[in-house]
matplotlib code that plots the C-alpha trace (Angstrom):
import matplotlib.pyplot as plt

x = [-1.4, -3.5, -4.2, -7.7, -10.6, -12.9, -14.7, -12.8, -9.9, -9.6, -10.1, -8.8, -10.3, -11.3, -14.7, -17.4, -21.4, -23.3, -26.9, -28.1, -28.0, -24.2, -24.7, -21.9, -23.3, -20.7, -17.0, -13.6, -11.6, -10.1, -7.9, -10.2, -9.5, -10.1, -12.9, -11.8, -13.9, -13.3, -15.4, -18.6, -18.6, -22.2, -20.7, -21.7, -24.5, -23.6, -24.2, -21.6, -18.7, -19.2, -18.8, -15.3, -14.8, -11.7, -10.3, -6.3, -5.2, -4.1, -0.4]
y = [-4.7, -2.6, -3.2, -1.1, -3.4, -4.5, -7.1, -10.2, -9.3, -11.3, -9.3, -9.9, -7.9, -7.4, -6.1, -5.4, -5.7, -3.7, -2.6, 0.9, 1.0, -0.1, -4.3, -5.9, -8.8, -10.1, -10.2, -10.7, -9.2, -9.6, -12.6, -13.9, -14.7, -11.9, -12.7, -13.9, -13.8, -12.7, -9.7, -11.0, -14.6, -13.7, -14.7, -10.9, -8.5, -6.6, -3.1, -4.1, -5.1, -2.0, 0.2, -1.5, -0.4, 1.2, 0.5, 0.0, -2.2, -0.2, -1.9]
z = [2.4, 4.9, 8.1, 8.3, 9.1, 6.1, 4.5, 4.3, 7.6, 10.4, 14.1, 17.4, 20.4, 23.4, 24.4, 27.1, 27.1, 29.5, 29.8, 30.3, 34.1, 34.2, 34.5, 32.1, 30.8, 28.9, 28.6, 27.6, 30.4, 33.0, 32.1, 29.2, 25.8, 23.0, 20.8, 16.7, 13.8, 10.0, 9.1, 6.8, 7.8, 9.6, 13.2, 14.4, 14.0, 10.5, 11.9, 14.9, 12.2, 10.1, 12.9, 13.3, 9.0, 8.8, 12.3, 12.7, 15.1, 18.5, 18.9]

ax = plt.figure().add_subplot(projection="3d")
ax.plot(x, y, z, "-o")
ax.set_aspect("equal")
plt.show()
C-alpha cells in the first residue's frame, strides 16, 4: 500500500495562511488541532490538494 498522497487518501496536517504583507490569517498551530479531510471529497480547493499529489507523510 503506498503512503504518497492521491485521490481517494486521507490527510492529516498542519498548516498556515498568510497574506502577502506577512498577516496569518488562519491556522493550525500553536496548540491547535491538524486539519483532516480525504483527498477528492470537494472539502478543499482542487488545485490546493493536487499540489499535495505524491506527498509522503514527514514521520
Amino acid at each position: 500500500m503506498s503512503d504518497r498522497i492521491g485521490p481517494g487518501k486521507k490527510v492529516t496536517l498542519h498548516f498556515s495562511v498568510a497574506l502577502a504583507d506577512g498577516e496569518v490569517v488562519d491556522n493550525t498551530r500553536p496548540g491547535g488541532v491538524p486539519a483532516e479531510f480525504t483527498v477528492g471529497d470537494g472539502s478543499l480547493l482542487p488545485g490546493f490538494e493536487s499540489a499535495l499529489f505524491g506527498l509522503r507523510r514527514a514521520w
